[in-house]
N, C-alpha and C positions, 0 to 999 in steps of 0.2 A: 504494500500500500504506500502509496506516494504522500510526501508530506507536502503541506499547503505552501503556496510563496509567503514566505514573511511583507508581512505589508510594512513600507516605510514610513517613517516618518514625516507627513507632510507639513511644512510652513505653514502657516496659515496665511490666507491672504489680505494681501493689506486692504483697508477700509479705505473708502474713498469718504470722506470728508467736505463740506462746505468749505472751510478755512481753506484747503487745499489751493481753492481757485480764486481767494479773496486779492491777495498782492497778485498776480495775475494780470489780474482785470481790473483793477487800480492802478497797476503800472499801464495797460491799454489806454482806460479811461483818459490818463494824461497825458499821453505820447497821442491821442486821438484830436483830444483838444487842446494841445498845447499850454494846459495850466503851466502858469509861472505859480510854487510856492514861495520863490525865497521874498516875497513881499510879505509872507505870513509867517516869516520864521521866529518871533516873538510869541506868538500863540500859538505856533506847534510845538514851541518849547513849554509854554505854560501846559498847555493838553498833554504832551509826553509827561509831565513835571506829576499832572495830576493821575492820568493810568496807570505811572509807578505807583504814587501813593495809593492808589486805590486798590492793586494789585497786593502789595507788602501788607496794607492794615487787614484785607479779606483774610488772607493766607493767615496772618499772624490772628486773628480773630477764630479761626477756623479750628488752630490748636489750643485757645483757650477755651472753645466752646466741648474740646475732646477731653481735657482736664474737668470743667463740670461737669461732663455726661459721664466720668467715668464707668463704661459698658466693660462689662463683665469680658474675661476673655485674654488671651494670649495670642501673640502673631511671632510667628518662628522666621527673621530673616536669616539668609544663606546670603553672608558678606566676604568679600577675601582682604587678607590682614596683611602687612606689609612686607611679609612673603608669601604673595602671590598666594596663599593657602585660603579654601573656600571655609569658613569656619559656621556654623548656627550660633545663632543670637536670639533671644526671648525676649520679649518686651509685652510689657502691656497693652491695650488698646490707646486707652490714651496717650500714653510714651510714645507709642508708635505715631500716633497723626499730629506727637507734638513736633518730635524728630521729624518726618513729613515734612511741615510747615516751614520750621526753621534750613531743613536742607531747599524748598524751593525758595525761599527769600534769599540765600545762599548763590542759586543760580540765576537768580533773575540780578542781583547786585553785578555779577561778571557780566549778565548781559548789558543791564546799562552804563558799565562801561566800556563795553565795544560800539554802541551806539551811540555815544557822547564820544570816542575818540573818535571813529567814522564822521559824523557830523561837524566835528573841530576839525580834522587832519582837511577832508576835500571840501570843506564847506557847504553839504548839499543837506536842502531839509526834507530828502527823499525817506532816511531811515526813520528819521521822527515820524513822518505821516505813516508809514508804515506799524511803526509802532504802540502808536496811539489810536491805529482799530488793532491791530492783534494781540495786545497786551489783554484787555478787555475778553473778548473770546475766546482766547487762551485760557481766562481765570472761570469761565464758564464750562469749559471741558476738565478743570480740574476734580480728582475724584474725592479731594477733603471739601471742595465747595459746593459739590452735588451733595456731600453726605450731609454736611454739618448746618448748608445754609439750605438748601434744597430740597433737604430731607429724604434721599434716596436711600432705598435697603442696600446696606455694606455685603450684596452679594454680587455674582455674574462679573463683569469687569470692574464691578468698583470692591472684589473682593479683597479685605487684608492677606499678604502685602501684594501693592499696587503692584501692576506689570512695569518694569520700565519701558521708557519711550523705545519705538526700532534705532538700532543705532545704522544705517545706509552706509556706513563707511566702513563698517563691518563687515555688514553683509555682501559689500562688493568686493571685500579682499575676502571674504571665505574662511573670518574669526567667528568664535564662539566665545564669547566675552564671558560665557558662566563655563568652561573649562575647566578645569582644576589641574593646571599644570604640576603645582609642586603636591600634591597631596598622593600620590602615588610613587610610592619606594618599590625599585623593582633591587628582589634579593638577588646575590650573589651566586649564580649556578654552580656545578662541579666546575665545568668548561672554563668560565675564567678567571680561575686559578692559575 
């Protein structure tokens, strides 16, 4: 009797998204009609000024409101430590969406200084208009701001812990960013001796 084919592993496919096609056709819309912004670059600096803020206080509101709700429960991350080794970690629920919060305040702080340097270095108020719809929408697809302010059930995709984002630069060189390079000691055989 013949054994079955193992079935592989398949990727899952990526979602297509609104945001996807928002800068898109915002970059169209003004290469169409030739918007000049840099006569508003004063107010897209006050409007980025305020999307961050608005962004930072959500997120950071978001792990205070995980701290009162203190919900019953453990979330088991698989993090690797500064050798490269995949370790488990325990945390509480609220730990968990505090740590959350404070790591995307974390990443949004480096993004707005790639946007503030971009916008100083060539002077274009391209990134800001940019930023100041997708900061916004971005804080709407987050999964501590559907939980906490939205009130969605913490299952399906918004299960603890969060998926991380695809990383595409990964996936085009053909890494496996959850590998566990150093956690595997291979023993010494007779042979080499």
């Amino acid at each position: 009797m013949a054994n079955p084919p193992k079935k592989s592993a398949k990727r899952p496919e990526p979602e297509l998204s609104p945001k996807m096609f928002v800068v898109p056709a915002l970059l169209m819309v003004v290469k169409f009609f030739k918007l000049d912004f840099s006569l508003y670059v004063p107010q897209l600096r006050a409007g980025y000024a305020c999307a961050v803020a608005l962004t930072v206080l959500t997120t950071l509101m978001c792990g205070q409101l995980a701290q009162k709700k203190q919900e019953p429960g453990e979330v088991t991350v698989k993090e690797k430590n500064y050798q490269n080794i995949t370790v488990e970690k325990k945390f509480t629920i609220a730990d968990y969406d505090q740590r959350e919060a404070v790591s995307k305040v974390r990443a949004l702080c480096f993004q707005v200084a790639m946007t503030s340097f971009m916008h100083y270095k060539w002077g274009s108020p391209m990134p800001l208009l940019f930023q100041c719809v997708m900061l916004p929408m971005n804080l709407a697809d987050e999964p501590l701001v559907k939980i906490h302010v939205f009130g969605a059930p913490a299952e399906g995709k918004l299960a603890r812990p969060f998926a991380k984002p695809p990383n595409p630069l990964a996936d085009a060189l053909g890494v496996n960013p959850d590998a566990d390079d150093g956690a595997v000691a291979r023993k010494p055989s007779k042979k080499d001796d």
